[in-house]
Each structure stands twice: as C-alpha cells, then as structure tokens.
Steps between C-alpha positions, in 0.01 A plus 500: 500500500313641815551395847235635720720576808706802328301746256842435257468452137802293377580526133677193338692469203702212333833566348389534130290801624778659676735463235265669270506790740838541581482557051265796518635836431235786519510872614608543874205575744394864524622487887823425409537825339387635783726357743808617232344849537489485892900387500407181678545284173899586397719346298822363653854695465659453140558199398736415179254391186656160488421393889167361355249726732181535403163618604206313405133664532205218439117524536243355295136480585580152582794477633657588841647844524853480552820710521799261361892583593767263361830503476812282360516217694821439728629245709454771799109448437531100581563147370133511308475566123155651486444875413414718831213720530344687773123578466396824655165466627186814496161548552292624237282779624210601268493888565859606528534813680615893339874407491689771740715719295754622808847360470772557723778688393874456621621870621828598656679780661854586484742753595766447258739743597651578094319315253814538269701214557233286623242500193633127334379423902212630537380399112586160628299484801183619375502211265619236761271615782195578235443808623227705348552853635860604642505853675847640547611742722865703485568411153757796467368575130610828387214716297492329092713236611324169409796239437494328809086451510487396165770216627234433746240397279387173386336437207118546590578792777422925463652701733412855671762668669636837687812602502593775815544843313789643763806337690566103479290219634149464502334393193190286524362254188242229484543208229190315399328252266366631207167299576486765782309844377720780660486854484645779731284726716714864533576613840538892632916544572638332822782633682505205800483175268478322181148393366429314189085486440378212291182417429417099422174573286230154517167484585654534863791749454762507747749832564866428599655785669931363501672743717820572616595708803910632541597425857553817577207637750281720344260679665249547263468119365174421767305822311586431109415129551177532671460809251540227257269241632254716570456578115523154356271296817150629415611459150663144501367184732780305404831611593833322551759729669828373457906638489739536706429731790816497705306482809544231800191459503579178714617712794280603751653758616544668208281806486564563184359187379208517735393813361481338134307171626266708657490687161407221316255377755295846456474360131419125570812399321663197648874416522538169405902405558568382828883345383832661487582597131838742549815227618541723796147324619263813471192526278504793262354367205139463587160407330203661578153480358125621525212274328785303368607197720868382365579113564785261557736785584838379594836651503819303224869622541581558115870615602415798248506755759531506858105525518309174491230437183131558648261255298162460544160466304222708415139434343471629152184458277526455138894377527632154355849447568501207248346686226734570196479796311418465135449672200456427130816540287513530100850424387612452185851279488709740258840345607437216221451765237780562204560823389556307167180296494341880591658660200409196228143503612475831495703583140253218356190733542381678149402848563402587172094430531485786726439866424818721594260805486283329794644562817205309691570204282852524525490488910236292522726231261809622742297385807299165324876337380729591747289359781393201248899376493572649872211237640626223240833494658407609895154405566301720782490230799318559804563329847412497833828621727506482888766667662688313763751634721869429276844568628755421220784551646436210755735225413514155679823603695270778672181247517780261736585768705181563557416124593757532725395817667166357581699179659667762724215751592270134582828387723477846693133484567495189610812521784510844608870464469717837461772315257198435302359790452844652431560206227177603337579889523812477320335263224254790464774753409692266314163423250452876444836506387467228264143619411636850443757363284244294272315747419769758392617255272183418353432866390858546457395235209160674372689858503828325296231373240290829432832709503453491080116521597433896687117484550557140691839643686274789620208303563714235731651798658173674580394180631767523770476861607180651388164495704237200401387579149146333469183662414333519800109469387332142392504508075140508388327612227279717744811690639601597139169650429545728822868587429382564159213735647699639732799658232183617237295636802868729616549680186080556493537671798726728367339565240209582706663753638546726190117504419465759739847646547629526118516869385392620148914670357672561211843408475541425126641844454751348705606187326694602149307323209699248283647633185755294362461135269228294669531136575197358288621144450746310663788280324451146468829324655693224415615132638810611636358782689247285671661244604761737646216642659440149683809417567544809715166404679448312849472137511173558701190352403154600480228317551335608168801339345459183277846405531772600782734792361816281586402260219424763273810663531669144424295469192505867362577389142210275478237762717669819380324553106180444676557740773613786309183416250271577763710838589440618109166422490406691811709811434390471114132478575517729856357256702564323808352166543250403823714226606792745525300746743448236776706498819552292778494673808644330781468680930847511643480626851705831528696425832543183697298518837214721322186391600349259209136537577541908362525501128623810477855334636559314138669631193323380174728388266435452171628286261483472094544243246829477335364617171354826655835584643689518147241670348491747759877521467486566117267751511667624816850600266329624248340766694818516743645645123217729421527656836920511432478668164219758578639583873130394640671405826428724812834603592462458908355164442776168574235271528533171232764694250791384390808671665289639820448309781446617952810545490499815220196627675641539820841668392323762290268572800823477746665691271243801502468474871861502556558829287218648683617445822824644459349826382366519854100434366220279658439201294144343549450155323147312485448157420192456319369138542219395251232169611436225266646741222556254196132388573353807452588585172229601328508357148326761295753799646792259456397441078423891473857614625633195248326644239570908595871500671642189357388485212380127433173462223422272230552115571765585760192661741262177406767291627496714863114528468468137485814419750309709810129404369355148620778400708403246787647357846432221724681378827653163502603346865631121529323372187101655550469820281229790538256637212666698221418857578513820250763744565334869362798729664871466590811408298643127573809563795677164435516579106717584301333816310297587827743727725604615153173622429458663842771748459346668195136528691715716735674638245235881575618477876854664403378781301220579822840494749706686247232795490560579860892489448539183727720237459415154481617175435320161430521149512233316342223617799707602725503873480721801703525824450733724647487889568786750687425808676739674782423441824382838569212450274188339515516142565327303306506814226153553340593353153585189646139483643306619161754229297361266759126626426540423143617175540307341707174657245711318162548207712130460546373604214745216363345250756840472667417471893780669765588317795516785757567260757856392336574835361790645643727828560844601636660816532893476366775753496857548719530421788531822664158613283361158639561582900260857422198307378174358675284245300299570237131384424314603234153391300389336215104499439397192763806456724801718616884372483739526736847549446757175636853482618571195223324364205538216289529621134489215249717283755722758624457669843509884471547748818520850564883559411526232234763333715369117414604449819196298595470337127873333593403411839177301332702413237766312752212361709324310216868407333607344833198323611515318129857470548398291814256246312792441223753425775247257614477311206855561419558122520262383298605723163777493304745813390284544201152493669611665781635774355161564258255470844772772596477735246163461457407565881799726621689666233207601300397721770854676533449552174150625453495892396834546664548773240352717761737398775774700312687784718420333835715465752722178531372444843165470324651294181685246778212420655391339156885346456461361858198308301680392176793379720270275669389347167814437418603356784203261530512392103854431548523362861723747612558586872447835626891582581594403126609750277200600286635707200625204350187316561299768269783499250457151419121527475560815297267654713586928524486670822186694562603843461642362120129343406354849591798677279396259206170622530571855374 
C-alpha cells in the first residue's frame, strides 16, 4: 500500500505468514558475527542450563532478520501467557566496510608491596576485573623463586618477571594473556631504578618500559633514564612508560619532580594520572605514553596494598579478548583397558607363520599386531580443546563470599561511608584467608594421591615452585624443519672446520693392537634375561612406540617370546633393523628466560623406541664382558662403568693434588671441554679402533656396522613432525650403547697423555690433566705445553672440536705456595687460557688450596633456597612426600661427592649440618629451640661428618 504524502513502503503480513517465520531456523547473518567480534554482541553472565535461556539467530531470504531472546516465563514478567521476544532491528548495508581489527585491552598497575601472601588476591582480581595485562611493581621475589607468581596465574595467563639481585624489596613482574605476543627487550645495568622492557609484537608493536624507582634520591636517575629513552624513542613510536616512580609529581614545588616532567616533555611523553594512588593522597604510580593514548584511566582501592590499582585501556591491533585458545588433541581413553583383556588378546596371536631368522619381518609383525589390538581397545580420537581459565579449588563456600564481597565493595562506592569501606576491607582479608585455605587443601589432595605415583608428585610440585614450563614458539611443521636444519647445519660447521685445519699423524704406534680372543658373534639371550632387561627400564614412552611401555610391562608374559625373538634374530643375523635407527628428537630450551627465537638455546633430546633400548642393552653387556675379561677399559676413564662414577674421578684427582701439595709442588690442572663431542664421531675411525683395539669382527662388527649406518632423526613439537633426515656421523647421546661407544673412540687419547708423563683423568668427554712442578720452575713447564700440542692435533684429526672459550685452568698447591704465585696464561693453537681462582669440575667447585670452601658455601646456598620452596609447600605434602621432595632437592646435594669433603674442618662440615638440621626440622615441624639430635635419630638420618666417614 502507498500513500503519496510519505515516500514509506509498509509491508503487511497476516498471522499465518508470521507464524511461518517465527519457524525458520537458518545461519545467523554475517553482521552478527561481526558485531560478536567487535564485543558489542555478548552473551549475558552465566546462567544455570536449566533457566531455559536461549539465543535464537533467524534469516531467510524471505523472512525478517531477527535476533530472538527468551527466557522461562515468571510471574515477575506479567499476568499474560504468551512467550516474550524482543526484535532487534538493523539496516542492511550492501558494501560492509574492512572490519577494524583494534580492540581495547584492560591494563593495570600495581605496587603490591610482597606478592607472597597476596597471590590467591591478586589471581582473583585479574579474573573478576578481566584484566588483560597486570604490571606489578615491588613484588619482593627473590632470584629462582617462582611460587608466589605461579599462584598468580590464571589459567590462560604467561608471566615475565625480575626479581632484584641484592638487598630486599624491589622486584618488578608483568602478568599477561597468552593471546598477547610478549617478549623482553634487554637493557644495559641500572644502578638508580628497576626497568622491565617488553615488547608487544602486532602489526603496530607497542614497548612497555615498567619501572621502579627506591625512594631514596639518587642523583644519577635523570641521566640513565633519558640515557634510556634516548635509545629506545627513534627506535619505538609506541611507548607506554609505567611503574612506580616515587616521585610527587603532584607537588609543585617539588624540584625534583619538575626536573623529571620536564624530562619527559623533551621526549613528548605524556603523564596521564592526575588522581592520588598512595593512601597518603600523593601520586607515585604514574602512566605515561608517546604515540600511545591510554583510556578510561581511573584509580580502585583493592585493599592489597596501601597503593591504589591504576586501570586503564590501551589500543591493541590483532588482540581478541574473547578468543579461546585451541588446539587439536588425540587421546586415546586407556583407563577402560584390562591388563587381562591385554594379555588374552595378545597370548591368542600365532607366531609361527613368521621367519625367526627375519628380523625385518619379525619387527615389522611386532609393530603391525601390537598397534592392531592397542587401537581395538583405545581408539586414536581427535578433538577440538579450548582452554578456559579453571580454578579447582573454588568451592561454592568461596563463590558466596565472593557474592558477598561484591555486595560490600558496591555499598562503599555508592556512600562514601568510612564504616563501609572498613566492612569491605576486612571481608577482603578474611576471603584470602579462606581462598588461601582452599587451595592448600586442594593440592594437599592431588599431592596425597600421587604420593604412590613420583613422576605426578614431582610434576604437581614443579607446578608450584618451578618457572612456567611451556614451549615458547607456535608448533608447526615449518619450525621443525628449521630446528631440524639448525642441529644438522651445527655439527656441519664443525666439520667444516677440519677440512682445512686437520693434520696428516700417526698415532697407531701409539694404540696397543688387540691380541687376545675376539668377539666375532654375540650370544643369543634368553626370556628371562629380557624381560629383566624391561623391567629395569623407564616407563617413558616413545613416540615410535606401538604400545605404551607401562602396558607392556603388565603383559610381559604374553609380549616377552616375541621380544626376545626379535633380539636373536638381530644378534644372530648382525643386523639392526631401520625402524630401530629412528629417533625422535624433541628442543628443550636449556635455561628458563633464554631467549626462544636463538636455536642455539635448546637441547635436542632424543628419544628411541622401546625395542631399540633392550637391544642396545643386550648388546651393551655383552661387550661390557668382553671389555671385563680382556682389561680393554682405559684405566683413567669413570665415564658409564660399573663401579666408577664423579664421585671416583674427583677423589683420585683430589687425591693426587692433595699429595702434591704437601710435598710443597705447583699443581696445574686444565679442564679440557670438547663441542658437540658425541656428534662428531666419525663412524669409519670408531669401526677401525673396534676392529684393531677391541677386538670385535665377524657378525659381532656387522651388527655395529649396521647399528651406526642409515640411522635417521626428525624433530617432533606438539603433534607436527619434520622430514626424516640421515645421520652420516655421531654416536646416539640418549642411547644406551652410545656414550658406551664414545669412550673406546677416545680410548688413543690416554696413551698420547701418557707419552708426555701427564696425568689425566676422564669422564666420558670431560677431560683434565694434571702436571706438578716446584714453584721455582717454569710455570706452565714445557711438557705440559707439547702434551697440549699433541692433543689438540689427535683431537682434530679425530674430528673432536675444543671449546677454547670454556676451557679452563687453576693453579693449586698450600696455601703458603699459593700467596707466592701470580696467574698463569698459557696457549693452545687458536686461543690462550687463563688461569681462575675456582672452577667447577664435574659439579664440584675447585680453588687454589683445595679448601672447598666456596663448593660448601654454593652448596648451602642452593640447599637452603630449595629448603625454602619445600617449607612452602610443607602443608600441602604429607611425611612421606615431603620427605622424598626433601631428599631429592636438599639432601642429595649434601651428599653429592662428599667423599672429597673428608679432613675439613668442622667449621666447614657445620655449615652443611646447619643445612641437614633445617631439613629435619621442616619435614618434622620442629621449632628451632627443639632439641635436634633426637630429631635425626628417629629419621635415622647420620650427622654430616658420619655420611662423609661412610664414604671411605
């Protein structure tokens, strides 16, 4: 119908058509979607499942677009019985515009003044007050200390932090959405103030510089901060400059203060607080920024601290707050699975049709029917998982006091009233209490179930004290390929490096020639001795596995006459199958804080299938015999034998020092340190000295021929995998036969050291050799330099590369010899060494008088700060647990080559009782003015000075 006063077109329809309509059900509108994206289109707070909300979405090309709401109806909603519904009206627009991809996100700056007792607090707010980025200022965190800011974390949230290195206080951190990408920027040393440098990478990055300035005046603060800004302005257009500044920089007649406004001004950085946030009314804890305009920035009393919360907003492109990460997750459900259903299934299979002789066959059939019946009775699933932030330990009792906290807080806003705000303060310290209390029992519950369990106790407990343990690079199939590149492209280079350098010597007249009974064939094994062999193994898993070693272990009977078929066949026929040469390398990042984006900060770990390991094993003790019987083993090498260990290294070279020293000589001591050494190896020297010095030929030599020929790698990272790529040089570190194997390709180095009348000692790589002279001689003597000469040739023309950078020297004798001497410094062809005051020998600190001194002191340190993160979580273990986390973090290192400790003084030896005695006292929840003798008597625990007695 038209009326042709108003250009209005009036649709009409009766109530048959509008009922059909209201029926419809098609995909929601594309603009929808984008009004979810934007944050204008939000779901309401939860609701229980069984109020009867839902959302309705309806469009057709016919019908009206509509956005439908119902709920239950009530008597509240009126006397009439129809259904409500709200219709949300839009325009259509034919050419929608780019949709903007900036989203606010919720910051906030506190000084928290101790974060320790006020984590449970802070965890809580950033969830209530949806806060996106938290920076944190005075957090009190002590260096390695991470219990309280991992009780600061919800799920979903990465933190960065710095602890303050000297004295109490300080401490800075910044907590943050994982959505967020984050990395630190490294600043030159400050001696005025704290800075943490972050860097929020985007297609607009932003740099956050937190800082923290000590009230005390220092002169130089004006200089390093404008030395600072200077460097990152031209560099950086976005900056937020934020901390705690301890400057009233509210008060005019401050100087102090004027001279830092003017400061920023110089760098067009604005100061953006203009309210009180200390509760003695002056503003310290300012936000200032260039290119970056923050928003909405208000001041909330969080009765945390006695500084006031500064929130405010900032632009970010490429950040959704709503956005859930997810990841695809295979599972298989192996809870269901019966360790008797496993064995019947798997004593039903006939194993006759295959050829024992044919190893291939005989893995390949291992591989084909254990994964057959493992998939029949745990399918692989795959889902989609999105992690949302989870708290466990919240209970209803803590989701009322909560309720009733907000009641309180909304009560104090709105009257201004003092008794208020006091109500609402003590309701605040009252919920940490109860929130504190929650959550101690709730691990106190996880810990009590994995105390049978010690990978899951120390996995809980490393959740609660260790630093974040994620892998700080997106998984991609791309990022294997480079890691992969990167570890084959590191030993290349080295190997580069001997095409030009590698000298043309003869050392075979050195090595004495094998002449006893020669190990041509090795002994095929039985059932008993295999599966003893697995027994003794790990219950880790590889990959390359068909079945988990837990269940195999369960079913040994059933698995065992197949396993120990494939063992024959492959020591019978001297071959190693391809499937048993594969490993699964996986990057572990050496040290926490180690910058990700450098490759050369990961470890590559490898790992084999379970099969590989017991053959390796088998062969392993049968050569481990050969070796035994014809004395093969070089003498001054501990390194993987039976009966040696750091601990017999160091007191033989302790020993010689010692004896030395109180002749009145000069001991000098070097610490040869070898790069990439077990990936060097080159294969065709390694089979020759088998052959010549050990003695190995026949089938036993195929077998090691076809172990180190055609073996291949590939890096795995969160379920994408690189290319499989051929390994021509090295022996495998993670195996079982590899370090083995390494000791007799040194096996020529002794006789070279030997020549020169040096001594020596080894551990696996890790060589030293030792030489005395008096003091009135020539120091370093010549023979020491020519031994030195020779090596380094043998080591290169074995294509073993020396790390002159970590090799290291120290001059040891008395301690009236020591007071006489200078440093020493002396060369090796490429790089000179210079002698130290201490060195760290296989774990051990070593100084110039042997007095361990500064060993004990480290020693303590380490012991005590460990003893600290126990106490911690003291509450949540019982006796049991608590006291394997304690030997496991604090004894073992009283412990550890204490041999060497023997003949100290007992002011020394205390200092390590003084660390036992706070074990005990913590384990048992003894105060410090209780007796402690009869403390250690009842944990049958003996004194220091006694465990270092046993020891000899």
């Amino acid at each position: 119908m038209e009326a042709s006063s108003m250009a209005v077109r009036t649709l009409r329809y009766s109530f048959i058509e509008l009922y059909v309509l209201q029926n419809t059900r098609c995909k929601p509108p594309d603009s929808l979607y984008h009004l979810r994206n934007l944050g204008i289109l939000r779901r309401p707070k939860y609701s229980h499942r069984g109020s009867g909300r839902t959302f309705m979405y309806k469009q057709h090309a016919n019908t009206i677009s509509t956005l439908w709401t119902s709920c239950r109806r009530t008597i509240a909603m009126g006397i009439s019985t129809r259904a409500s519904g709200r219709i949300l009206h839009y325009v259509k627009t034919v050419n929608l515009p780019a949709l903007n991809t900036d989203f606010n996100v919720n910051c906030a700056l506190l000084n928290v003044r101790s974060l320790n007792n006020k984590a449970p607090l802070i965890a809580d707010a950033i969830v209530e007050r949806n806060i996106d980025l938290l920076c944190l200022t005075e957090t009190w965190q002590q260096p390695n200390d991470y219990f309280a800011l991992n009780q600061t974390l919800p799920a979903g949230f990465l933190y960065v932090c710095q602890p303050r290195l000297t004295g109490r206080g300080g401490g800075l951190a910044v907590v943050y959405r994982s959505n967020l990408k984050v990395r630190t920027i490294p600043l030159p040393p400050l001696t005025s103030f704290e800075c943490l440098s972050l860097l929020i990478t985007a297609s607009r990055s932003v740099l956050i510089l937190l800082i923290y300035r000590p009230p005390k005046m220092s002169p130089v603060f004006i200089s390093e901060l404008s030395d600072m800004l200077s460097s990152f302005i031209p560099v950086y257009s976005n900056l937020l400059l934020l901390g705690d500044f301890n400057i009233h920089v509210d008060s005019e007649s401050c100087s102090f203060a004027k001279s830092f406004l003017d400061l920023l001004n110089c760098f067009d950085i604005v100061q953006n607080v203009n309210f009180p946030t200390h509760n003695k009314g002056h503003v310290l804890d300012i936000v200032c920024s260039t290119g970056i305009t923050p928003t909405n920035l208000h001041g909330v009393e969080l009765f945390i601290s006695d500084h006031k919360a500064v929130f405010f907003n900032v632009v970010l492109p490429c950040f959704q707050r709503g956005q859930r990460n997810s990841r695809q997750f295979s599972f298989r459900n192996t809870k269901n699975i019966s360790s008797s259903v496993l064995m019947d299934m798997l004593s039903q299979i006939d194993h006759s049709d295959f050829n024992s002789d044919n190893v291939n066959q005989l893995v390949t059939h291992y591989d084909i029917t254990l994964s057959a019946i493992f998939n029949e009775l745990a399918p692989l699933k795959t889902r989609k998982v999105s992690f949302t932030q989870s708290a466990p330990w919240f209970t209803p009792e803590l989701r009322k006091l909560k309720s009733a906290g907000r009641l309180l807080e909304r009560r104090w806003r709105r009257t201004g009233m003092m008794v208020h705000a006091l109500a609402y303060k003590d309701h605040v310290g009252y919920y940490k209490e109860e929130l504190q209390k929650a959550k101690t029992l709730y691990f106190s519950n996880v810990i009590q179930c994995s105390t049978d369990n010690l990978r899951g106790l120390f996995q809980t407990v490393n959740k609660l004290i260790r630093p974040l343990n994620c892998f700080p690079l997106t998984p991609s199939a791309d990022l294997c390929s480079k890691f992969i590149n990167f570890f084959n492209l590191k030993i290349d280079s080295i190997y580069s490096q001997f095409a030009f350098t590698r000298p043309i010597l003869n050392h075979q007249s050195l090595s004495v020639q094998f002449s006893g009974s020669c190990l041509s064939n090795f002994s095929t094994v039985n059932e008993s001795f295999v599966g003893e062999l697995i027994m003794k193994s790990r219950a880790t898993t590889c990959q390359l596995d068909p079945i988990p070693t837990q269940w195999v272990k369960s079913c040994l009977p059933a698995i065992c006459p197949l396993i120990t078929k494939v063992i024959n066949a492959s020591l019978t026929a001297g071959l190693v199958p391809p499937c048993l040469k594969l490993a699964a390398v996986t990057p572990v990042l050496k040290k926490p804080g180690l910058d990700p984006e450098n490759f050369a900060n990961f470890r590559p770990i490898s790992n084999l299938p379970l099969l590989a390991k017991v053959l390796e094993r088998t062969v392993a003790s049968q050569l481990h015999e050969h070796l035994e019987s014809n004395d093969l083993y070089e003498v001054f090498q501990s390194g993987f034998r039976r009966n040696h260990s750091t601990e017999t290294t160091l007191l033989r070279v302790v020993n010689d020092l010692l004896l030395a020293a109180d002749q009145g000589m000069l001991n000098v001591l070097i610490l040869l340190d070898l790069t990439a050494a077990f990936d060097t190896v080159c294969h065709n020297l390694l089979l020759t000295r088998l052959e010549t010095l050990i003695g190995i030929s026949g089938t036993a030599l195929s077998w090691f021929k076809s172990y180190l020929s055609d073996r291949q790698q590939f890096v795995s990272i969160g379920g994408y995998k690189s290319d499989l790529c051929a390994l021509s040089r090295g022996v495998p570190q993670g195996s079982v036969l590899g370090p083995l194997l390494f000791i007799l390709y040194m096996l020529p180095l002794g006789n070279i050291i030997r020549r020169h009348g040096l001594q020596f000692h080894c551990f696996a790589d890790d060589v030293q050799i030792y030489v005395y002279s008096k003091p009135s001689h020539t120091c370093p003597p010549a023979v020491l330099s020519d031994c030195l000469l020779d090596v380094r040739a043998w080591l290169v023309e074995n294509f073993l590369s020396l790390n002159g950078t970590k090799t290291e020297a120290i001059l040891i004798s008395s301690p009236a010899t020591a007071r006489k001497l200078s440093s020493l410094a002396f060369s090796i062809p490429g790089f000179v060494v210079s002698s130290s005051a201490q060195v760290r020998n296989l774990g051990v600190i070593f100084d110039t008088t042997l007095s361990f001194e500064p060993h004990i002191k480290n020693v303590c340190k380490t012991a005590f700060f460990h003893l600290k993160n126990i106490s911690r979580i003291r509450p949540f273990l019982s006796s049991a647990a608590a006291e394997i986390i304690t030997h496991a973090f604090v004894t073992s290192r009283l412990d550890y080559c204490n041999a060497v400790l023997h003949g100290l003084p007992t002011r020394l030896l205390n200092r390590l009782q003084y660390v036992q005695n706070s074990a005990a006292r913590v384990l048992t929840h003894k105060r410090s003015w209780e007796h402690i003798t009869p403390v250690l008597r009842d944990l049958h625990w003996l004194p220091v000075q006694f465990r270092v007695q046993y020891k000899i």
